[in-house]
N, C-alpha and C positions, 0 to 999 in steps of 0.2 A: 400746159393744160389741154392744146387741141390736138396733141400728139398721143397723152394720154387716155383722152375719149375716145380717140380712131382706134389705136390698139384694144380698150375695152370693145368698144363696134366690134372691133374685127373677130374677136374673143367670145362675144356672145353668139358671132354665126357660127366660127369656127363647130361648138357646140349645138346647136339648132342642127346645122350640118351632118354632124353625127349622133344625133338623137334620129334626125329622118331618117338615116342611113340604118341606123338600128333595127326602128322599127317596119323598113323596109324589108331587115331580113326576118322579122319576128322574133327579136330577140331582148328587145325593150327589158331595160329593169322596170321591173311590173311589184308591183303592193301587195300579188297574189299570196292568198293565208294558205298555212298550212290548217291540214284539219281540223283541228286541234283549236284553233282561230277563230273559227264557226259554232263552235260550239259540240263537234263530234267528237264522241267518247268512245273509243276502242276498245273491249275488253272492260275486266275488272279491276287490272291491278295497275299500280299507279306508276308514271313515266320517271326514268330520271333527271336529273335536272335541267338539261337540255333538250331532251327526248331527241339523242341522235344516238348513234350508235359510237361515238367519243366520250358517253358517261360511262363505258365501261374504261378505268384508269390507264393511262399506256397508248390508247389506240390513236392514230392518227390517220386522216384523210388528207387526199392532196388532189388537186384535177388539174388537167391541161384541156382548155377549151380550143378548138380549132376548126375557123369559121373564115374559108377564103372564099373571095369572088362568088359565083351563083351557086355551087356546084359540091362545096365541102362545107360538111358537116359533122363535125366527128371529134372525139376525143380521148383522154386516157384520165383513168380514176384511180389512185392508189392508195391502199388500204393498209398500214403497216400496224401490227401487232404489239411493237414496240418500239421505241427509239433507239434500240442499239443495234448490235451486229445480230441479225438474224438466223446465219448461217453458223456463227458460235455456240447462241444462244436459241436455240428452235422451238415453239412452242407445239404443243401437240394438237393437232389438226386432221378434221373427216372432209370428207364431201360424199353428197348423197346424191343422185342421179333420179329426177323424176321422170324425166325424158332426154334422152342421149342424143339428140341432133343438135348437134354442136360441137365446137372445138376448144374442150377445157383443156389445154396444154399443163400437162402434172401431173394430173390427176392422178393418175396411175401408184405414184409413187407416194404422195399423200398417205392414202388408203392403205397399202403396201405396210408404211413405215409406221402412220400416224400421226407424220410431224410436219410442220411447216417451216420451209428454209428459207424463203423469200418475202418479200412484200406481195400483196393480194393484189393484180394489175387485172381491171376493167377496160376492152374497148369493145372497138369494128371487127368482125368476123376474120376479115383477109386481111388485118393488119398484125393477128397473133402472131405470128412468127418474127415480126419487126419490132415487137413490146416485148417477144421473150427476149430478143439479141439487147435488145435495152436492158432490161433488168439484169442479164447476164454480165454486160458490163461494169454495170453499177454494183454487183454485190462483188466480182473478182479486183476489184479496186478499192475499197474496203480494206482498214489497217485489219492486221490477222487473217486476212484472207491471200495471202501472198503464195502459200501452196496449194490453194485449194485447185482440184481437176475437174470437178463435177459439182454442177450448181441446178437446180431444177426451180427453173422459173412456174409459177402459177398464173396463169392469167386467163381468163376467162373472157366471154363475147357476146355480143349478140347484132344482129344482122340491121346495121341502119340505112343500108342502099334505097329506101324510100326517097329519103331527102339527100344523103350525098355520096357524089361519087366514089364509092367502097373499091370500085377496079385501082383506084389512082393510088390508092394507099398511100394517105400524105405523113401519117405518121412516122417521125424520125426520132433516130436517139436522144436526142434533146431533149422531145413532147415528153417521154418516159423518164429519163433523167428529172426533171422538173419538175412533174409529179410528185415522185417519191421525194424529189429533197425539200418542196413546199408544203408536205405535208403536216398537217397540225392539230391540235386537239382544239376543241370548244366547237362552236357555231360550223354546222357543215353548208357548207352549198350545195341547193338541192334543183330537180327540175332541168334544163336544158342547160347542161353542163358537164365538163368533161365525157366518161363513154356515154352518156345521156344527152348527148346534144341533137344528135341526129334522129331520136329513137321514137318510137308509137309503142300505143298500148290501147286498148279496146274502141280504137279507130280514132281517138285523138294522140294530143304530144304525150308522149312518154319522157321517161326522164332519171335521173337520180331521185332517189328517197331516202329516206330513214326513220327510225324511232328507237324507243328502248324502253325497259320494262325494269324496274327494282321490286325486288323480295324483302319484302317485311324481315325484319329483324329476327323474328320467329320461325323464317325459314331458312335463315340465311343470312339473309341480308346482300345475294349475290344482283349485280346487275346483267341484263343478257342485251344488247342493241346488233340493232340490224341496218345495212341497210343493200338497196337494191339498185339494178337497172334496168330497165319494165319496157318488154320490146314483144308484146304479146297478145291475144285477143281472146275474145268470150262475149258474155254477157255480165256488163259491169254491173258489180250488185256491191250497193256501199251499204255497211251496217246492218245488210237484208233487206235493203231497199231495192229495187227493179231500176235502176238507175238508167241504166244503158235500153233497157226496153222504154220508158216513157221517155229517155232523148231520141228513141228511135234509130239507134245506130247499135248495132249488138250481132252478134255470130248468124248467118245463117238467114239473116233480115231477108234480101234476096231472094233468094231461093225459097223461104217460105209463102212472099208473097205473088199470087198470079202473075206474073206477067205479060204486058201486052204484046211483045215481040213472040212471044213463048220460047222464047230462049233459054236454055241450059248452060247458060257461061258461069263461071266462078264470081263470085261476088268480089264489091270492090276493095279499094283499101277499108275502106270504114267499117266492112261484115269477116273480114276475114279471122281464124284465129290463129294460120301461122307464126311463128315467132320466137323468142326466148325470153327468158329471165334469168337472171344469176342474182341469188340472195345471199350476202354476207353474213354472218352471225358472230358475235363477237362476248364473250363473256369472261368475268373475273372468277369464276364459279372452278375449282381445282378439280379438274375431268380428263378423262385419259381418252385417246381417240373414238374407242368403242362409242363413251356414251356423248360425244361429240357427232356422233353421227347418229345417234337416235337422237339430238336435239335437230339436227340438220333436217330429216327423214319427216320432222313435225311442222316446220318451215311450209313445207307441200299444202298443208293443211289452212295455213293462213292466208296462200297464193289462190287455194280453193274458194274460202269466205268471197275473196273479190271478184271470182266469178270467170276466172280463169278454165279454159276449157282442154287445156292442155293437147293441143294438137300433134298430130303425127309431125308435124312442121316445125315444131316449138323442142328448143334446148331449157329443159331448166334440171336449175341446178344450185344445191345450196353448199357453201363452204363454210366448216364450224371452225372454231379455233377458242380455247382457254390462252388467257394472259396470266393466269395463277403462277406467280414465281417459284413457285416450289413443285410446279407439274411440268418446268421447262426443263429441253434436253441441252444441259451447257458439256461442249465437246471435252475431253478429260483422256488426253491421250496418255498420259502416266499410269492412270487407272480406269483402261477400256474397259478390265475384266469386270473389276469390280461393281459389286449390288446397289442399285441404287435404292434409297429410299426417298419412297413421294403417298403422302397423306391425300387419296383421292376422297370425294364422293362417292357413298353407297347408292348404289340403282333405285333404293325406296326414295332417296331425295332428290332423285330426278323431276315428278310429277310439276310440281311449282315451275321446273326449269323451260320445260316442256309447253307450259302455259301460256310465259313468258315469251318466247320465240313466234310463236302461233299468231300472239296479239302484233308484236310489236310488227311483225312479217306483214300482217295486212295492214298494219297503220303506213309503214313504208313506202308501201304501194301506193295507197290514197295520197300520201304526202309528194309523190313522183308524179301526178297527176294534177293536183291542186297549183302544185308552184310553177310549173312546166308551160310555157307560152306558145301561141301560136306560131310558127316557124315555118318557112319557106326556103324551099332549095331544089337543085334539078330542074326549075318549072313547078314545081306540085307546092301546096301547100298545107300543112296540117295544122286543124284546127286544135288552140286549148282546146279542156274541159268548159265547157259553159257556165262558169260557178253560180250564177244567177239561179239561172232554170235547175242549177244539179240543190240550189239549196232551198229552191222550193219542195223539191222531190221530197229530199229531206224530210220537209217538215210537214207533207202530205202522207207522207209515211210515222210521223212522229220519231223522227230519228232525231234530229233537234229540236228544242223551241226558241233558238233567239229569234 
């Protein structure tokens, strides 16, 4: 029995232990609500079941979190369109370019072709070329993939050097491997995790997001879910509330106000609006690349709502992709030649789709923000959202009334 209570003693510091240690680094699991939680209503049209971007059927997410010593911060997010072989089976795929400073390794070919041959990989800026040799691996290892010569990984970035060391590039094959093979549908983890671990966004923690948008039976009945990695600044405006003006932290703060020193220096981390974003969008809706990237191009629009100021600094960038099986390109070497037939969407039934992307795009956002914890690395620390103060604004705005 006194064998037993010491081993529990020892079991409940063990834990205490690493709970301090957690939330030394700012990384505590936290209670923190998505919007949604609060009583904030995005848009008109109603979420799907989860309100992630895995209610559209097929999709799955996956993250590698990677959180060493003082110093790293960083991780890898992957986004797969389907459970099977990608590169047999390719779905047709845009990306839209709101601001080009950044390094969307694909792209090119995407847009080129249309189609998507990879998993969607999110991290750290200088770690792209380490996540593409990763996923390179991963798909030519793949049953049916055994001649394949040319694989065009997709991965996307945005710059989290605030809080950790982005020169060390800790990312290895493994982090990327594990990603994509953890990947899963239902419940996503959101906030400081995988490529969102290290990130900011209108001068607090940034983070993963998501949401998702279902069409009425009358339009469709298609689902669209997004979700994002929010590494960006402005003036944060939730619901059309001045959110980031009465927390006093917002684009430009600085420099508007006199100064005692009368100095002209660049404002700090908390006013700046360099940055990126890279938005996912993910739908069942049967669309052929064209209008995969006028739903992408509409994305912009929902990153605007939150108050985004899209700086000369700032990479954003939306990647569309349909999971509609019958708009996938399955390889068919017997009959290259031959015509395919694929039952798309007409452009008049876009409008709903379009709708759809816009809402869920800045719920995303909000949601990468609300879940996202205060976090510490390098020496600096970034503050969460202040949800208290952000849900009085709210409701001084009448944007809630719980």
């Amino acid at each position: 029995m006194k064998e037993f209570t010491e081993h529990t003693t020892i079991m409940k510091l063990s834990l205490i232990t690493l709970a301090l240690c957690l939330c030394a680094l700012g990384m505590q699991n936290s209670a923190r609500p998505r919007a949604r939680d609060i009583g904030l209503k995005v848009g008109i049209l109603p979420t799907g079941q989860l309100n992630t971007i895995t209610d559209v059927v097929g999709v799955r997410v996956g993250h590698t979190t990677i959180i060493r010593g003082d110093n790293i911060r960083t991780g890898v997010t992957a986004i797969l369109p389907h459970g099977g072989n990608l590169f047999q089976e390719k779905v047709p795929g845009a990306v839209f370019i709101g601001n080009a400073f950044g390094k969307l390794a694909g792209s090119t070919q995407v847009n080129e072709l249309g189609e998507i041959e990879t998993p969607v990989l999110l991290t750290s800026t200088l770690s792209v070329p380490r996540v593409a040799d990763g996923v390179i691996d991963y798909m030519l290892a793949l049953a049916g993939n055994e001649s394949v010569q040319s694989i065009n990984p997709l991965v996307g970035e945005t710059n989290d050097g605030a809080l950790n060391d982005i020169r060390s590039r800790p990312i290895s094959r493994d982090d990327v491997i594990n990603a994509i093979k953890n990947a899963k549908g239902g419940a996503v983890e959101e906030g400081c995790v995988g490529a969102g671990t290290g990130t900011m966004a209108f001068g607090f923690k940034g983070g993963i997001g998501t949401s998702s948008r279902k069409l009425p039976a009358s339009l469709g009945g298609y689902t669209v879910g997004v979700l994002v990695q929010t590494n960006f600044g402005g003036v944060l405006t939730i619901a059309g509330a001045p959110v980031g003006q009465e927390l006093g932290r917002y684009y430009l703060k600085e420099q508007l106000e006199e100064k005692r020193d009368g100095s002209n220096k660049d404002g700090s981390d908390k006013d700046r609006a360099d940055g990126s974003v890279i938005i996912v969008i993910a739908t069942d809706a049967p669309l052929d690349a064209r209008n995969l990237k006028r739903m992408a191009a509409r994305a912009m629009m929902g990153l605007a709502r939150t108050g985004s100021s899209a700086s000369n600094g700032s990479g954003d960038y939306a990647i569309a992709f349909s999971t509609a099986t019958e708009a996938r390109m399955k390889i068919d070497s017997v009959n290259r030649y031959a015509p395919r037939e694929v039952k798309l969407l007409a452009n008049d039934a876009m409008s709903p789709l379009f709708e759809a992307v816009i809402e869920a795009t800045e719920e995303a956002i909000y949601n990468s923000l609300f879940r996202a914890v205060t976090t510490t690395g390098r020496g600096r620390t970034i503050e969460a959202l202040p949800l208290d103060r952000t849900i009085e604004i709210l409701r001084k705005y009448n944007i809630i009334t719980k």
